[in-house]
N, C-alpha and C positions, 0 to 999 in steps of 0.2 A: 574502607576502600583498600582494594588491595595496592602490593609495588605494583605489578603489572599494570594495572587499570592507569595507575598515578605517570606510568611510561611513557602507554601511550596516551594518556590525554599531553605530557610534556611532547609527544613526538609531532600530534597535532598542531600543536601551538607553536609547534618553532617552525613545520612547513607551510601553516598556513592552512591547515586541512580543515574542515567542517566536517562533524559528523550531521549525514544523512539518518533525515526523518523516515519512522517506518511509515511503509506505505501504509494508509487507510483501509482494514476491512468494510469490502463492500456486503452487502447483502448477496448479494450471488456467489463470493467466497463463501461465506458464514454459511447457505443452507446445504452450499455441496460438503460441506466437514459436517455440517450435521448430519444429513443423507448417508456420508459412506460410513459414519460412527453406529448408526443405527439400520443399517442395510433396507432404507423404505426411502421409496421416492417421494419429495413434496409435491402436493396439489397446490400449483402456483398459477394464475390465468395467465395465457401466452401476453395480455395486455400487460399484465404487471413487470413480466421478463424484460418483453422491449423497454418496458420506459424505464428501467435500471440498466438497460445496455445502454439506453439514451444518454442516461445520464452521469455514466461513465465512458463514453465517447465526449460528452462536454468536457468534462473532467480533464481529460487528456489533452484534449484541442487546447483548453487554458491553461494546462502545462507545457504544453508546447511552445507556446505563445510568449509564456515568459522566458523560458531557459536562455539566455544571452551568453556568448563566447568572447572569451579574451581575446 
């Protein structure tokens, strides 16, 4: 571990900061990095798209749901 890192986690710890989880790759990130890595579009059924947008609109709505303010 470097000083640095050793810093800031002491600078976290004295303001009270949390390190932020990385967000979750979804499937719909994941096949556009693979798309533009490999310049070909996926054959995906329009059914499978919506019900990954679906359920990344759930996703959101129950993170919304939780976030509470001081």
């Amino acid at each position: 571990m470097s000083c640095l890192s050793m810093l800031h986690g002491e600078v976290r710890q004295h303001w009270g900061l949390r390190r932020e989880k990385k967000q979750q790759t979804t499937a719909t990130v994941a096949r556009r990095m693979v798309e533009n890595a490999l310049g070909k579009k996926a054959t995906v059924p329009a059914e499978k798209r919506q019900e990954e947008r679906n359920q990344l609109a759930a996703a959101r709505a129950a993170k919304k749901s939780t976030i509470q303010w001081d």
